[in-house]
C-alpha positions in Angstrom: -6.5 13.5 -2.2 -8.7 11.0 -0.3 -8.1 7.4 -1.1 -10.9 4.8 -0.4 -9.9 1.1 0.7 -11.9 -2.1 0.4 -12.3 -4.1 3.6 -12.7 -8.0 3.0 -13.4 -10.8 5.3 -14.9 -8.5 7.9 -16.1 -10.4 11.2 -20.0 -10.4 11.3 -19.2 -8.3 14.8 -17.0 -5.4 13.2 -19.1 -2.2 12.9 -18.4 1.6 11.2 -16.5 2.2 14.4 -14.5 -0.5 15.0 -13.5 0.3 11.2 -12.7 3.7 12.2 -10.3 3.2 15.5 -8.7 0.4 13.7 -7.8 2.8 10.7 -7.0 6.0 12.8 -3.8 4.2 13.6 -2.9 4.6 10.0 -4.0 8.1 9.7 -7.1 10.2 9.3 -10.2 8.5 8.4 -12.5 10.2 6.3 -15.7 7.6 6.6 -16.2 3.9 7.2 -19.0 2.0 6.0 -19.7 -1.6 6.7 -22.1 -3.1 4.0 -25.2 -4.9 5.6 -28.4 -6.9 3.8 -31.0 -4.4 3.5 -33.6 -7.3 4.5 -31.8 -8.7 7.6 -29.5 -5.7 8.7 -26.6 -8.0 9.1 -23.0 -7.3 7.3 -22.5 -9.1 4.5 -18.6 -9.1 5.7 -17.0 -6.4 3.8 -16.8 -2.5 3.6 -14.9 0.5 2.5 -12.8 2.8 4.7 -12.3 6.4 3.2 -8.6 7.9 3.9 -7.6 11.4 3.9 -4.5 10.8 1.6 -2.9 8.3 -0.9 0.1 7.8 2.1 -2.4 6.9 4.3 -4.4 4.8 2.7 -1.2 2.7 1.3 0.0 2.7 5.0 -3.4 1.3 6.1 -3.1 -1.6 3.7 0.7 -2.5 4.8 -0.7 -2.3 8.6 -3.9 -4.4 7.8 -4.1 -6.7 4.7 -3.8 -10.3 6.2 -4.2 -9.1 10.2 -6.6 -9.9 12.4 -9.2 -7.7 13.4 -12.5 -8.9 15.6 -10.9 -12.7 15.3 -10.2 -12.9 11.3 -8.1 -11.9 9.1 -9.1 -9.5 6.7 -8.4 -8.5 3.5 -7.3 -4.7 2.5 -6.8 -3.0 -0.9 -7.5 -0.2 -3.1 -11.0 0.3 -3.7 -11.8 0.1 -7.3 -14.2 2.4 -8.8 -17.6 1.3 -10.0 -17.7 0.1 -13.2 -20.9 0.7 -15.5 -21.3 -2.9 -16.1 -21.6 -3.9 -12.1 -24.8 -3.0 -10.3 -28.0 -3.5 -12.1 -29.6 -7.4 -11.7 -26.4 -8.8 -12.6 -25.3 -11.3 -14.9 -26.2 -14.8 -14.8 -27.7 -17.9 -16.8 -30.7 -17.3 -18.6 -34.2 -16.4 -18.9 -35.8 -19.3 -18.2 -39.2 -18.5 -20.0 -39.7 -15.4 -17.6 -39.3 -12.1 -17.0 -39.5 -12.5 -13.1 -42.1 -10.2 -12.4 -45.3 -11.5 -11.2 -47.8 -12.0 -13.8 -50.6 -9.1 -12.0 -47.1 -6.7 -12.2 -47.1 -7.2 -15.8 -50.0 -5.4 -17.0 
């Protein structure tokens, strides 16, 4: 059964395929994904990396968590599953008077 990882602390420089050679090593990689800002393009310094099997992935994380990959050590653990409360706008302080649409959106 596939396994997906979470990648932490990802150099600014890492890409999909620097993910990818990095993680054959371990075993088969099924997809890597770095995250990037949807305004600016640019990685907002973490990803996921999709192994084929649970042995691979746990090898993966014994080779990687805490090594150095594009000059910084990154971080490497089981991805956890979205949750229902994640996603959306978030939590946060409050209203503040407004519902933060402009006021010609409102109508």
């Amino acid at each position: 059964m596939e396994k997906k990882l979470y990648v932490g602390s990802l150099s600014y420089d890492s890409t999909e395929d620097t993910l990818k050679e990095a993680f054959s090593k371990a075993g088969t990689v099924v997809s890597a994904t770095v995250i990037t800002d949807k305004m600016s393009g640019r990685s907002k310094g973490f990803g996921f990396v999709e192994m084929s099997s649970e042995e691979e992935a746990q090898k993966a994380i014994e080779m990687y968590d805490g090594k150095e990959l594009d000059g910084r050590k990154i971080i490497v653990n089981e991805a956890r599953p979205m949750s229902k409360d994640r996603g959306g706008f978030g939590g946060g302080g409050g209203n503040r008077g407004n519902s933060g649409f402009r006021k010609d959106y409102d109508r």
